[in-house]
Backbone bond lengths (Angstrom), bond angles and torsions (degrees), N, CA, C in turn:
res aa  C-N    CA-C-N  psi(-1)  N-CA   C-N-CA  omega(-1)  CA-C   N-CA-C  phi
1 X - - - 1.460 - - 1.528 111.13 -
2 X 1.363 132.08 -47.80 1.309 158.42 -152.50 1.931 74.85 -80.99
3 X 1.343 138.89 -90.88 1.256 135.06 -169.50 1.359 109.80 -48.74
4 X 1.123 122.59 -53.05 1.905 105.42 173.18 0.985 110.82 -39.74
5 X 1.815 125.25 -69.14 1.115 131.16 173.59 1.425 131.45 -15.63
6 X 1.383 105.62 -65.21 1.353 122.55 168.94 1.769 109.55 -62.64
7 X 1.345 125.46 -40.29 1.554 115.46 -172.59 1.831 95.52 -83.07
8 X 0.973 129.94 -30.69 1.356 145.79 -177.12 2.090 87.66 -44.53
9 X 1.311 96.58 -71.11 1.862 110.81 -171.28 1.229 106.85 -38.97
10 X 1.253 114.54 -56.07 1.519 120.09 -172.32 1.734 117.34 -86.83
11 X 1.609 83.93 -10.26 2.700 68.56 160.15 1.184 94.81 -89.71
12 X 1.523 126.65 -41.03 1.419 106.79 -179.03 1.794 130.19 -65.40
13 X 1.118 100.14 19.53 1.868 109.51 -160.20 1.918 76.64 -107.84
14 X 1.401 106.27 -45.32 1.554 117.25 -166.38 1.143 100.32 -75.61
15 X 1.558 148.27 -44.22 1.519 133.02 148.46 1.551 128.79 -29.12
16 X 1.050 102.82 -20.92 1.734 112.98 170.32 1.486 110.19 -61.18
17 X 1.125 120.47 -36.49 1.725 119.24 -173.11 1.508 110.93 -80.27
18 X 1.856 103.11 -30.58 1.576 115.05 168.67 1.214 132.04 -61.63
19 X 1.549 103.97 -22.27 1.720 126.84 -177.36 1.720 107.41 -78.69
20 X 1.311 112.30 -44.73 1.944 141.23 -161.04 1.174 110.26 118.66
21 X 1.243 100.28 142.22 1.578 128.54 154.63 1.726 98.08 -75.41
22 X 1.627 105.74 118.57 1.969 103.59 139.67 1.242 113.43 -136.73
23 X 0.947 136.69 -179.49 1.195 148.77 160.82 1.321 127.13 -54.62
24 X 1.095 122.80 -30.76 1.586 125.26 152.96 1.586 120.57 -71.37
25 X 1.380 107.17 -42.03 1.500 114.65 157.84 1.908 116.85 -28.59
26 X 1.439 84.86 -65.16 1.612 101.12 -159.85 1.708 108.57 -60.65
27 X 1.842 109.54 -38.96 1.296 110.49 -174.15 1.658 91.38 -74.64
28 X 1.590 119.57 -45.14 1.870 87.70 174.51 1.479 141.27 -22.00
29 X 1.665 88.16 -51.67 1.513 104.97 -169.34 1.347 93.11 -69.70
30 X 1.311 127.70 -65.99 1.545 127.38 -163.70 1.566 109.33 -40.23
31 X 1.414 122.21 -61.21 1.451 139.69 163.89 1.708 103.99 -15.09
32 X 1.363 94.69 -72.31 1.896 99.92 -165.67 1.361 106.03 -72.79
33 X 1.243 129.84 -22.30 1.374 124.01 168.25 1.600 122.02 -64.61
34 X 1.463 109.58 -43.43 1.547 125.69 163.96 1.166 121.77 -36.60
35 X 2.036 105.47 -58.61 1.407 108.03 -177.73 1.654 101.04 -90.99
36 X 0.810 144.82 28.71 1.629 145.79 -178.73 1.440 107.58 -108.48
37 X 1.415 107.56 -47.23 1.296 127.25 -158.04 1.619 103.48 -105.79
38 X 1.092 116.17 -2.05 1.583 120.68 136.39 1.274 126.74 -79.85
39 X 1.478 123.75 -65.85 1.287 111.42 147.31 1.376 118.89 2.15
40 X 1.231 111.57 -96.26 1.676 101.94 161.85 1.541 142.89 -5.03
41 X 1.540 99.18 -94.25 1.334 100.91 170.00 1.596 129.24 -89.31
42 X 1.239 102.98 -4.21 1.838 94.21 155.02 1.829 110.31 -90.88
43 X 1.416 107.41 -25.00 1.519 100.90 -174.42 1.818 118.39 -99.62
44 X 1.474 107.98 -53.45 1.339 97.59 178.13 1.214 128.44 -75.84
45 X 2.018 104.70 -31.03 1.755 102.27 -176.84 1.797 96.42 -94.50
46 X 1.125 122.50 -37.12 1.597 100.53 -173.67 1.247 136.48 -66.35
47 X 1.558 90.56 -45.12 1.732 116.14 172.00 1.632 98.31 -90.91
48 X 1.130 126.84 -96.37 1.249 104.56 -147.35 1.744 130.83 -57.45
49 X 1.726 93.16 -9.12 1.749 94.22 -168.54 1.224 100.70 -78.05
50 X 1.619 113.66 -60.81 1.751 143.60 -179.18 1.397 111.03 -96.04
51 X 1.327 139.72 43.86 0.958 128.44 -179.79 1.738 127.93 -37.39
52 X 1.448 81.38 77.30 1.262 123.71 -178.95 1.864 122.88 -38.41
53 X 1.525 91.94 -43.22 1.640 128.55 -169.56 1.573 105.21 -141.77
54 X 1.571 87.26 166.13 1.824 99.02 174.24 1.175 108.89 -106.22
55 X 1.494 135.63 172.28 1.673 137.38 163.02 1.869 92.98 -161.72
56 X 1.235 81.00 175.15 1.394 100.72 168.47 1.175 129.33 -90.48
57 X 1.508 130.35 138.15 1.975 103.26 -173.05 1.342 126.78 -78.71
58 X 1.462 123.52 19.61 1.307 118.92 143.87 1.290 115.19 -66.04
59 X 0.976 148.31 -54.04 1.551 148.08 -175.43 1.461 97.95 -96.12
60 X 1.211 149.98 35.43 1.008 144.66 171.22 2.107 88.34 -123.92
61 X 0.862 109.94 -27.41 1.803 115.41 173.49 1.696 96.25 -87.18
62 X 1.557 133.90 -53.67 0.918 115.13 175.29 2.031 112.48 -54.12
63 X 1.097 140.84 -65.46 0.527 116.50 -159.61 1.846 119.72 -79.02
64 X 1.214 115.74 16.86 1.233 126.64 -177.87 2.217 97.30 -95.67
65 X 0.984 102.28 -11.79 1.434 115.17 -173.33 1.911 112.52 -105.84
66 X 1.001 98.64 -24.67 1.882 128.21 177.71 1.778 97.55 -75.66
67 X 1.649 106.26 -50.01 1.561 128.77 -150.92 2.056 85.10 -88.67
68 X 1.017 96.86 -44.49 1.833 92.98 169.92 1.400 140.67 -55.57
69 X 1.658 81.55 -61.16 1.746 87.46 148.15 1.167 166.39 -13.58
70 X 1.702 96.53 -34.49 1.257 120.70 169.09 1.427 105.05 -95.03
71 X 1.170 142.13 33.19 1.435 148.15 160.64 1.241 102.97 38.19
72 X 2.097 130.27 44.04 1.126 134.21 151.16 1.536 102.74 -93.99
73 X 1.363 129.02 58.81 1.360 121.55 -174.81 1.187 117.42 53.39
74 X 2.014 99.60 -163.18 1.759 90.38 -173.99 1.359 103.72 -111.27
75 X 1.513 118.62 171.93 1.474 131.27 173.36 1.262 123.68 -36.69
76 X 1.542 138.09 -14.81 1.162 120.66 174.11 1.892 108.29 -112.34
77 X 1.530 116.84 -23.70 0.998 105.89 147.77 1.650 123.33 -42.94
78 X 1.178 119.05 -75.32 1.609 127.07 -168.10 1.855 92.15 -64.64
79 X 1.150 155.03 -29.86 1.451 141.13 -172.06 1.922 97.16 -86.48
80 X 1.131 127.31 -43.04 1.174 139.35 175.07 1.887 108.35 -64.59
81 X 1.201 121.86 -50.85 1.664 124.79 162.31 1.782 97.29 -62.36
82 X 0.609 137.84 -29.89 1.766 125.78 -143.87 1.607 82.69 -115.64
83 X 1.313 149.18 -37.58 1.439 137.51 148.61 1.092 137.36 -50.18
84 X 1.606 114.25 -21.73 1.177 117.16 161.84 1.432 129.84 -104.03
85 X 1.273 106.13 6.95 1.358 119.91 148.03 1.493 137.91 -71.84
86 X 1.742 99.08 -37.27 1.659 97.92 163.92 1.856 123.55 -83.52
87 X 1.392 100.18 6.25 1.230 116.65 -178.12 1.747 122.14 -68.26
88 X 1.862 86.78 -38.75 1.557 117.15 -159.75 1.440 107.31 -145.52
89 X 1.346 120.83 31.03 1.435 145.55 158.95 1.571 101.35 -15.41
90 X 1.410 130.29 114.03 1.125 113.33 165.34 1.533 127.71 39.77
91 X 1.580 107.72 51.83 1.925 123.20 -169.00 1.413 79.36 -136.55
92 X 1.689 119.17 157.78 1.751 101.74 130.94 0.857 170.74 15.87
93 X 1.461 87.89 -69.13 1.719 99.38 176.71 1.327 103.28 -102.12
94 X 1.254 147.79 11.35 1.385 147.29 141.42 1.430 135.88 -24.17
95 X 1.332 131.10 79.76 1.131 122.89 -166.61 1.563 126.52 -31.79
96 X 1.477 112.65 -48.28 1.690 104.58 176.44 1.728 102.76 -140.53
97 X 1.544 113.86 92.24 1.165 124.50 -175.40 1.337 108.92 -105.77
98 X 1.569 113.27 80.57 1.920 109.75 174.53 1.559 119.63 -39.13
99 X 1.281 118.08 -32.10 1.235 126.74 -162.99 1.785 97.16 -78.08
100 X 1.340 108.90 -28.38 1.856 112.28 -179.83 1.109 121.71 -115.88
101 X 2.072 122.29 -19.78 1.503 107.81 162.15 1.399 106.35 -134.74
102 X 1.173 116.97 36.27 1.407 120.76 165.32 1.780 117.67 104.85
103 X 1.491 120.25 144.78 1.177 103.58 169.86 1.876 140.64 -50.79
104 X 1.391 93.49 -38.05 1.377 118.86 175.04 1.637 117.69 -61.06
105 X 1.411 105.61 -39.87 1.649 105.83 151.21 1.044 128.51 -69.10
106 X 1.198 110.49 -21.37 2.030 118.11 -174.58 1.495 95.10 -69.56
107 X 1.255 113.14 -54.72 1.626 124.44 -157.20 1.558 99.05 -67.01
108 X 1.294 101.17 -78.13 1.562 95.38 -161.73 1.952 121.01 -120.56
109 X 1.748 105.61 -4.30 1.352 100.78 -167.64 1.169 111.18 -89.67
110 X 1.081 118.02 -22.69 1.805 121.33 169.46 1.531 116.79 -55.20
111 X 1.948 107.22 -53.49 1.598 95.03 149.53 1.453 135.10 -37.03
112 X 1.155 112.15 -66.46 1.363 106.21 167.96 1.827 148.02 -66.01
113 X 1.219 88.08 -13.29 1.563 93.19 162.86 1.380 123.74 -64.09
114 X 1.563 140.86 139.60 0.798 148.39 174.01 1.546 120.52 -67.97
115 X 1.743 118.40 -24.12 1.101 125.79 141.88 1.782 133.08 -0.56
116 X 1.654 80.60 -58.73 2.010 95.78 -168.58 1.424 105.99 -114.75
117 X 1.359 133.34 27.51 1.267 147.39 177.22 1.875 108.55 -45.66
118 X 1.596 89.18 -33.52 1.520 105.47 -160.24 1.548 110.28 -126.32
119 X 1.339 126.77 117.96 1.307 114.43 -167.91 1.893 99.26 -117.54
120 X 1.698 101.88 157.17 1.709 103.60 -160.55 1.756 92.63 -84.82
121 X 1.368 97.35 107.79 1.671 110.17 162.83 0.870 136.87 -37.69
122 X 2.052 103.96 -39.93 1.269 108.25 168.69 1.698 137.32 -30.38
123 X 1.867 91.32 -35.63 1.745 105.26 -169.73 1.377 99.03 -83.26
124 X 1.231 125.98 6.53 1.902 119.86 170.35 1.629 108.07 -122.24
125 X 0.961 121.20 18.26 1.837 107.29 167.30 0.713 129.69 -25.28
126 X 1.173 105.71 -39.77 2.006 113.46 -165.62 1.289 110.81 -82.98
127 X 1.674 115.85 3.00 1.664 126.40 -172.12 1.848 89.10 -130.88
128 X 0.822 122.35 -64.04 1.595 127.42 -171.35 1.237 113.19 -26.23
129 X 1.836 121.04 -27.51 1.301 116.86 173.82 1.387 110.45 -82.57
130 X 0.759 146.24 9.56 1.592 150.00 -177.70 1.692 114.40 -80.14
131 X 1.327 124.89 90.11 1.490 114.18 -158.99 1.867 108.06 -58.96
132 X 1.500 87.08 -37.50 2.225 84.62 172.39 0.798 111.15 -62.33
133 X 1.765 137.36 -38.88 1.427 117.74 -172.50 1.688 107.69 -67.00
134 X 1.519 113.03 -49.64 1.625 109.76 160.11 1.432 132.62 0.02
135 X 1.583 80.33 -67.83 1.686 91.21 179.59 1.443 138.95 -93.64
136 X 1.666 108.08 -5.50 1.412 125.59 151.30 1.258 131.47 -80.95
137 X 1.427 106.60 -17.39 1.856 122.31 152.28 1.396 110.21 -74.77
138 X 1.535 132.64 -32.04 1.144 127.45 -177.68 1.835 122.93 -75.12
139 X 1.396 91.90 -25.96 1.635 107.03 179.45 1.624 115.61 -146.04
140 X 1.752 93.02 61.88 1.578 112.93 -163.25 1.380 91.91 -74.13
141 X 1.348 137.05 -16.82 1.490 146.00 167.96 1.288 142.21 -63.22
142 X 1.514 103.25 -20.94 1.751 125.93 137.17 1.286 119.76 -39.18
143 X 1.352 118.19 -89.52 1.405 111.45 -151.52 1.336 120.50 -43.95
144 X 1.810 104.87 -52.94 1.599 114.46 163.98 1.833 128.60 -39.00
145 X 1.388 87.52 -50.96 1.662 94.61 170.78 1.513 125.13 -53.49
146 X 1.846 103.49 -36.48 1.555 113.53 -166.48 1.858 88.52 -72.65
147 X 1.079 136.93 -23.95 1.419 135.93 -165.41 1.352 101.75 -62.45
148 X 0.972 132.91 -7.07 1.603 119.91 -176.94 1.384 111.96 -117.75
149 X 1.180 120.27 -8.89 1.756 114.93 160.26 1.446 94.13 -106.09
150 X 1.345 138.37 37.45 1.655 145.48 171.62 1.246 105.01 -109.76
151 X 1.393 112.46 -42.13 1.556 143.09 178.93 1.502 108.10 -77.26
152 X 1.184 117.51 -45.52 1.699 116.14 -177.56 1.556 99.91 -63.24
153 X 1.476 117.13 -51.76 1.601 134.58 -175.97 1.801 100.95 -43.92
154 X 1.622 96.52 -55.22 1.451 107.66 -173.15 1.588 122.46 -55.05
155 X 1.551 105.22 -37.02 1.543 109.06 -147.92 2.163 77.57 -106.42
156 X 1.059 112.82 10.68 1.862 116.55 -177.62 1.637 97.24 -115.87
157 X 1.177 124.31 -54.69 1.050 110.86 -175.92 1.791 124.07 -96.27
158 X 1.278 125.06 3.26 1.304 124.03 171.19 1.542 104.94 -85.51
159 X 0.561 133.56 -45.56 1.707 124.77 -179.45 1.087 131.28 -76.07
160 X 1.744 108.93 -14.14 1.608 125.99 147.86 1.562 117.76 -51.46
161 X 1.660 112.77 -49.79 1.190 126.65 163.07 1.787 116.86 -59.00
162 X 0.944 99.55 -67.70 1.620 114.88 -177.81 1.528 113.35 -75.51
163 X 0.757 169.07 -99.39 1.107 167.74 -114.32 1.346 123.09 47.98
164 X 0.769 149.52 -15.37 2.088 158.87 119.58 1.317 101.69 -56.34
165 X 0.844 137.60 -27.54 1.819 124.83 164.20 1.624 101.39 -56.53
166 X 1.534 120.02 114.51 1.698 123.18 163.40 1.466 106.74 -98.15
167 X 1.543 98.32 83.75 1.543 85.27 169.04 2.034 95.23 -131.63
168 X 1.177 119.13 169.83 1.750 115.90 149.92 1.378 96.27 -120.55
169 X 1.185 105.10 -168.58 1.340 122.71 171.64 1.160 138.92 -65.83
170 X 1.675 119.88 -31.48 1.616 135.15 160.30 1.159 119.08 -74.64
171 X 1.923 111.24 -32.76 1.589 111.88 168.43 2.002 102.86 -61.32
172 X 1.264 100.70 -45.26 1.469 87.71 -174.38 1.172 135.42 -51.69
173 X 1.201 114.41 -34.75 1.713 157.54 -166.81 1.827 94.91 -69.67
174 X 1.198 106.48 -68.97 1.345 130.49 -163.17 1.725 86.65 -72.21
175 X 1.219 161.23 -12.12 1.707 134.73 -155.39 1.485 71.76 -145.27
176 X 1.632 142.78 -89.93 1.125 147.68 -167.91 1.466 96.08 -45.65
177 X 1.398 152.32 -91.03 1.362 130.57 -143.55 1.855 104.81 -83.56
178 X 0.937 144.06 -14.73 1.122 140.98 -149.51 1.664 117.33 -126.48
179 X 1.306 88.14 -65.37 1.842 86.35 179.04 1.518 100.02 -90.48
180 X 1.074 135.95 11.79 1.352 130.59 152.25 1.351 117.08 -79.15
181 X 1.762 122.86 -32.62 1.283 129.80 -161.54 1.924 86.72 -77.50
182 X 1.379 100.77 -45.36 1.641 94.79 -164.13 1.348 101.71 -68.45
183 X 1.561 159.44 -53.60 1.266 146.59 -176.82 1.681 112.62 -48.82
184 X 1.396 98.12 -27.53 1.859 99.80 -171.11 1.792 78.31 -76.27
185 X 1.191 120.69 -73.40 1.203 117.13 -174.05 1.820 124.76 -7.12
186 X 2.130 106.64 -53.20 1.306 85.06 -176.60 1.337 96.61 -115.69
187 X 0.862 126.84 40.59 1.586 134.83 176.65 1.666 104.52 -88.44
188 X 1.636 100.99 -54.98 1.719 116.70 177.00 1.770 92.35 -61.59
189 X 1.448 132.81 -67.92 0.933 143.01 178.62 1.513 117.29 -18.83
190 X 2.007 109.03 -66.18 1.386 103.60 -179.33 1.612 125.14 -61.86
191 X 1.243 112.40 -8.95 1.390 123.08 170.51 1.960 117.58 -54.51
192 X 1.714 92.43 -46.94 1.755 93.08 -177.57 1.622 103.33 -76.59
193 X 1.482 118.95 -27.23 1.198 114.38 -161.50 1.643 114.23 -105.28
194 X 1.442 120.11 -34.82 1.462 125.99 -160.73 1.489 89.45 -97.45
195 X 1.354 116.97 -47.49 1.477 110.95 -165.02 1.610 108.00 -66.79
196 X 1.280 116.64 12.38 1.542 106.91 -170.74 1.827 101.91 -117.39
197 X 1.551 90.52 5.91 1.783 81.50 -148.50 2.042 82.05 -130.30
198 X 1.285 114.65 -41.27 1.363 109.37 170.91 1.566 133.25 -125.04
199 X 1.203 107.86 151.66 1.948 110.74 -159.77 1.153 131.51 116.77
200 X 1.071 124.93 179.89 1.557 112.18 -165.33 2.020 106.45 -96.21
201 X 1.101 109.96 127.34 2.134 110.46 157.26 1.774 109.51 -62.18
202 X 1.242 131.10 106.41 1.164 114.20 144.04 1.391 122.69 -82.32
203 X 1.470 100.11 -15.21 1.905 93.51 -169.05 1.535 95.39 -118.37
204 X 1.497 109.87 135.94 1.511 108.17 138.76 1.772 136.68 -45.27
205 X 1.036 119.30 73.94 1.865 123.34 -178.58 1.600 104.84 -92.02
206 X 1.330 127.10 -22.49 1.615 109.00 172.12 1.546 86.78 99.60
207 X 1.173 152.81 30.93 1.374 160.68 145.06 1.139 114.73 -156.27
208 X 1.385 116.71 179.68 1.571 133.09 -149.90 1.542 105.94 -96.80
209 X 1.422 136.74 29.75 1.346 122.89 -121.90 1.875 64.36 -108.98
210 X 1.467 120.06 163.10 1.240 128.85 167.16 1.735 145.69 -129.75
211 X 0.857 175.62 122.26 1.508 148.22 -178.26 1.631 115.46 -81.94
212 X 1.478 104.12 150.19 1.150 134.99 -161.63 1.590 121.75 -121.55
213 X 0.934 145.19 133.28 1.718 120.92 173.39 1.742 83.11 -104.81
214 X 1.133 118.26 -40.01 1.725 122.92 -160.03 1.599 91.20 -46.73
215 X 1.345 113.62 -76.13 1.327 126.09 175.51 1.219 131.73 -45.99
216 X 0.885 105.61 -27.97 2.049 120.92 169.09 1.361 103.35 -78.71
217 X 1.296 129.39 -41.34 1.556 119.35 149.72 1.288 152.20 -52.54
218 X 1.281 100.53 -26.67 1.300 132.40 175.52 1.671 123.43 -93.13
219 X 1.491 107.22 -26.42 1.409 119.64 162.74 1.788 113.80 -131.71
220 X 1.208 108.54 56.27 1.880 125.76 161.75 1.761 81.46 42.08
221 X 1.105 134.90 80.42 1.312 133.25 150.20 1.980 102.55 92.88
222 X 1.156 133.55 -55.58 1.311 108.17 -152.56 1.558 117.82 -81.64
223 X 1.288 105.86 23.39 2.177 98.75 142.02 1.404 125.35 -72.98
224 X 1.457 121.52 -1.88 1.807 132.26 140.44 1.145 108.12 -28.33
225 X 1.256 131.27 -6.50 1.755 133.04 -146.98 1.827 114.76 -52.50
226 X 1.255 100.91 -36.12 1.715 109.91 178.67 1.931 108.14 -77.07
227 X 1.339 111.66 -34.86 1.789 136.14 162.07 1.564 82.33 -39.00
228 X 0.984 114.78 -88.29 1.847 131.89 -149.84 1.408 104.88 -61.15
229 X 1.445 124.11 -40.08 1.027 109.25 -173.59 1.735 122.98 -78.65
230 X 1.306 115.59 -10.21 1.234 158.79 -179.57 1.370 92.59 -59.80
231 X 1.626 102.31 -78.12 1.539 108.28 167.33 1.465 111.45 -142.06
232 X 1.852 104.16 123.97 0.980 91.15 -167.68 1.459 115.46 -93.12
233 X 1.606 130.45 -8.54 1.463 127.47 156.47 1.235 145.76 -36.90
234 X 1.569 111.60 -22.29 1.256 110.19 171.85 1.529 116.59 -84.93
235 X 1.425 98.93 161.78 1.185 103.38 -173.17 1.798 106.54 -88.81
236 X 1.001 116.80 -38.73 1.055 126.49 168.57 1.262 122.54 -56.43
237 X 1.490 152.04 103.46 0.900 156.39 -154.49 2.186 115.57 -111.14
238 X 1.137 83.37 -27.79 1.987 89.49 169.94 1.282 95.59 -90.50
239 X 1.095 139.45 108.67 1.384 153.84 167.01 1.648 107.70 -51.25
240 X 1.466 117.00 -49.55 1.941 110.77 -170.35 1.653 77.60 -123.17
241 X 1.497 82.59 165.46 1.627 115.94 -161.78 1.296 96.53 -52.49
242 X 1.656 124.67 -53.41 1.586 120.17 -168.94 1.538 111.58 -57.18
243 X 1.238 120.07 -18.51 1.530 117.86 -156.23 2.098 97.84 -80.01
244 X 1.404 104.21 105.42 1.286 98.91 -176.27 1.496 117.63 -57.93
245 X 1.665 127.79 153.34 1.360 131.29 -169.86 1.290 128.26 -144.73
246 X 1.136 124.50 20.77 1.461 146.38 -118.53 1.933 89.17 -46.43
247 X 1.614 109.64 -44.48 1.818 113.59 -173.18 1.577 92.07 -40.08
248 X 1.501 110.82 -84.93 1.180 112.89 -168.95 1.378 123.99 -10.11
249 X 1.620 108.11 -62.62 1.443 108.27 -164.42 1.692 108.81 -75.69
250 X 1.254 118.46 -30.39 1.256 111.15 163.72 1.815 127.87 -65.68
251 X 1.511 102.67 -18.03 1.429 97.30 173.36 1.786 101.87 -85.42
252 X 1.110 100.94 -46.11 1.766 107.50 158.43 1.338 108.09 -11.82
253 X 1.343 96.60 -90.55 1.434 109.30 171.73 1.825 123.98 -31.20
254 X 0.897 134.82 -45.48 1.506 149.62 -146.49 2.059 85.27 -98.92
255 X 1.338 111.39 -57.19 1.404 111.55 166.08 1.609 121.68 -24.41
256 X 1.182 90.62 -60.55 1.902 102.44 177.35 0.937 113.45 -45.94
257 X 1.821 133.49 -46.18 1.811 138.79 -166.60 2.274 74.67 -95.04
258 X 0.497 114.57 53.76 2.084 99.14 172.79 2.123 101.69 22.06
259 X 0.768 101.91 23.41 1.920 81.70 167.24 1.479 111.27 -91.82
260 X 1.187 139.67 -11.59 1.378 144.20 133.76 1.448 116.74 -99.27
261 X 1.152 117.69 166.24 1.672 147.91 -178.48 1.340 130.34 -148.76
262 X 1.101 118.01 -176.98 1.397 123.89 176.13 1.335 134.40 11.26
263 X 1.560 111.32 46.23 1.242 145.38 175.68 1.575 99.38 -45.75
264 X 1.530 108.98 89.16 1.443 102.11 141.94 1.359 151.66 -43.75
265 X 1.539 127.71 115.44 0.973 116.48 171.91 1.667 132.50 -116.37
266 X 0.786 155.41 171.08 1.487 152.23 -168.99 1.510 121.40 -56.58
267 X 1.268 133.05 124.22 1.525 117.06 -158.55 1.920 94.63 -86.16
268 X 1.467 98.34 -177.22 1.878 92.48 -170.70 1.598 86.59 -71.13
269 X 1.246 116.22 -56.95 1.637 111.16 -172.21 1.808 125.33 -19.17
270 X 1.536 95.09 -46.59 1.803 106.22 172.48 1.424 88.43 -32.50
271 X 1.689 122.73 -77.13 1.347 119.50 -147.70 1.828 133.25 -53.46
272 X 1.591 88.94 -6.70 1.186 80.73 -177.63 1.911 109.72 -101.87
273 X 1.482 95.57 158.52 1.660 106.15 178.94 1.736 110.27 102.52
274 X 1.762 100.96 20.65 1.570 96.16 172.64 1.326 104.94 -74.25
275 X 1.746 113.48 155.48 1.059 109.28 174.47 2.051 94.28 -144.49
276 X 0.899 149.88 15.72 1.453 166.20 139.25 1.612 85.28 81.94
277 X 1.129 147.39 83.71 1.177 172.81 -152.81 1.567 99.88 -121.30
278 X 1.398 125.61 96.41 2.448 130.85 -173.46 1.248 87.13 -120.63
279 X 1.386 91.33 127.12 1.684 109.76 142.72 1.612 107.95 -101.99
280 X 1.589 112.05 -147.21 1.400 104.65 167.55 1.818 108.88 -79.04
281 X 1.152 95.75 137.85 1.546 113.18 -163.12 1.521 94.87 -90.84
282 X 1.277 102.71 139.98 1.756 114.15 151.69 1.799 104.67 -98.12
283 X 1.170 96.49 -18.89 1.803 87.39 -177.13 1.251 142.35 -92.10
């Protein structure tokens, strides 16, 4: 079921080209991937994995609902998998170690195995008491689902407004809920698998973990991946000013109005033990 499911997402991502390509289309898709794929890495890996930063739990539910969205399950599944990954970094017992069961497991087969259906709670306590997060882990299959009568609304009522907006409602449906879900899909993906296998080591961490600029573009900052693993508390993940971050500057940003705080950043100690360690580079 779990593999239909998943091949199911992506013919319908591929019906998008059958519907048209426009230009309003395309910034849809781009749009929901942006805010999806923050979700992500400002909500599930910064905050909820490494609670990186503070917020309040109004926006600590919004972004646990943002972080859903992307139909990688809910927040304590993915903070509970993503803790026990920095646990066992490229070991064995590593949930998706390219460097030990292949890229193709890194990326996407570990998702799909029935294996990891269930992740040990134990490693999220400090979130497990939260009765909303409860119940957005319990019916992590909502939010994603509600995206396509969000999308019908979207691709019906913007061009009522706009009129140079070319979208309908199935184009919307089809680029905004679908082929957006699948790029977030391996975008989050190339992180467990590419970032371990291509780019440069500056730091000694005891795994293969690497940096990226390609990937740090492509996922708002976390191709830092060798940065983070270094240390994974900060929130900040580009360590020097050039290292692009797009999360950062938007949690940056959010700092200024107080809806985040106490933005971790890297102690001087991180810096020491570079040693500029290239494979084939994306960066």
């Amino acid at each position: 079921m779990r593999k239909a499911l998943f091949v199911g997402i992506h013919l319908c991502a591929l019906s998008a080209i059958l519907v048209g390509v426009t230009w309003s289309a395309v910034v849809l898709c781009l749009t929901m991937y942006f805010i999806r794929m923050f979700g992500i890495t400002a909500g599930f890996h910064r905050y909820f994995s490494h609670r990186s930063y503070k917020t309040s739990r109004p926006f600590q539910f919004i972004l646990a609902l943002l972080g859903t969205s992307a139909a990688q399950k809910g927040p304590l599944w993915w903070a509970a998998s993503h803790r026990h990954h920095h646990r066992h970094s490229d070991t064995e017992q590593d949930l998706h170690s390219p460097s030990l069961k292949g890229i193709w497991w890194a990326h996407v087969g570990w998702i799909l195995s029935p294996e990891y259906d269930d992740a040990d709670v134990r490693l999220v306590n400090d979130l497990a008491h939260f009765p909303e997060l409860q119940l957005i882990e319990k019916y992590h299959f909502l939010p994603p689902l509600l995206l396509i009568p969000a999308m019908l609304l979207v691709g019906y009522l913007l061009p009522l407004a706009f009129p140079s907006i070319h979208l309908t409602p199935l184009s919307a449906v089809c680029w905004g809920a679908f082929m957006s879900t699948v790029i977030l899909y391996h975008g989050t993906f190339a992180i467990n698998s590419l970032a371990h296998v291509l780019g440069r080591q500056r730091f000694e961490t005891g795994d293969e973990s690497r940096n990226s600029l390609l990937l740090s573009l492509l996922t708002l900052g976390e191709g830092w991946h060798n940065n983070h693993h270094r240390y994974p508390s900060s929130e900040r993940q580009g360590f020097y000013w050039w290292e692009i971050d797009i999360t950062h500057y938007v949690l940056k940003l959010l700092s200024f109005f107080g809806i985040v705080w106490d933005l971790k950043g890297p102690p001087a100690k991180a810096f020491d033990g570079t040693h500029g360690r290239t494979t084939q580079s994306l960066a």
